[in-house]
N, C-alpha and C positions, 0 to 999 in steps of 0.2 A: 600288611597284606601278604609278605613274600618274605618269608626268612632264606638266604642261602647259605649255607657250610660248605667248607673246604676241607674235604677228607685228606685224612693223613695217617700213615700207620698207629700212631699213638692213640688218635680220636675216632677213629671210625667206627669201633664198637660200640661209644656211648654216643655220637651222633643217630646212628642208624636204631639205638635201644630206647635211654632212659629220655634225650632231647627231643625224639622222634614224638615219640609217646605225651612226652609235654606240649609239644605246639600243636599235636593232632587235635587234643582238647581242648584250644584255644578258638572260640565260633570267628572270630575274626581273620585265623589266617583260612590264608585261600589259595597256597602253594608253599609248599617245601621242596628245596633245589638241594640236589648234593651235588658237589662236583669234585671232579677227579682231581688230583694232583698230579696225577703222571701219565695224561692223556686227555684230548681233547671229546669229553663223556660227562654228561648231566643224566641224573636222574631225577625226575620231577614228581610227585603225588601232589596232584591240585585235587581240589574239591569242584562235586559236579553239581551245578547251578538246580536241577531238580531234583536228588536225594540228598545234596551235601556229602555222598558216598566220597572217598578219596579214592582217585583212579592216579595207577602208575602208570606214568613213560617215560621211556630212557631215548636218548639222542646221542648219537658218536662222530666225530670226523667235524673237519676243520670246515666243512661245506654244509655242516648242517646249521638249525638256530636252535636256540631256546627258547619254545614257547610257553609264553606268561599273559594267558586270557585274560586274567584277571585285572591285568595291566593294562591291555590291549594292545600287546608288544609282542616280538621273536626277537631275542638277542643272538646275531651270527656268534657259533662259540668261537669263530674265528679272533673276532675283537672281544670277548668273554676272555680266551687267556692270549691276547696281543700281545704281551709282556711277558709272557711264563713262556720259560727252557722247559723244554721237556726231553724225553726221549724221543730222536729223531727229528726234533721240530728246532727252528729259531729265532730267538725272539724278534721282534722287528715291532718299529716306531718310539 
């Protein structure tokens, strides 16, 4: 139902290009997540329950979630990167 990737300079082009393009075609998924490495930032294209269209939203900051309809979930990005150093931020737990 939900693929998520972890952008990285090396990956990001063929995440966002050739892997994009593959799962979009997939009638089964019903979300694709990318998330940031170097910031607490998801980007989501889920599918819309009456066209099947994919619609984009992007979520930022350590007080937002990630929401995953499909799921029937919001994961806080907070505990999404609990463990990731990043710029500015520290790990904890």
């Amino acid at each position: 139902l939900v693929v998520l990737e972890v952008l990285s300079d090396s990956t990001e082009a063929i995440d966002r290009g050739r892997k994009w393009r593959h799962y979009a075609s997939a009638p089964s998924l019903r979300a694709y997540v990318l998330l940031s490495q170097d910031a607490h930032r998801a980007e989501i294209y889920h599918r819309t329950d009456a066209t099947q269209a994919w619609v984009y939203e992007s979520v930022e900051g350590s007080e937002t979630s990630l929401p995953l309809a499909c799921l029937g979930i919001a994961l806080p990005l907070a505990e999404v990167y609990r463990r990731v150093e990043g710029p500015g931020e520290d790990a904890t737990g």
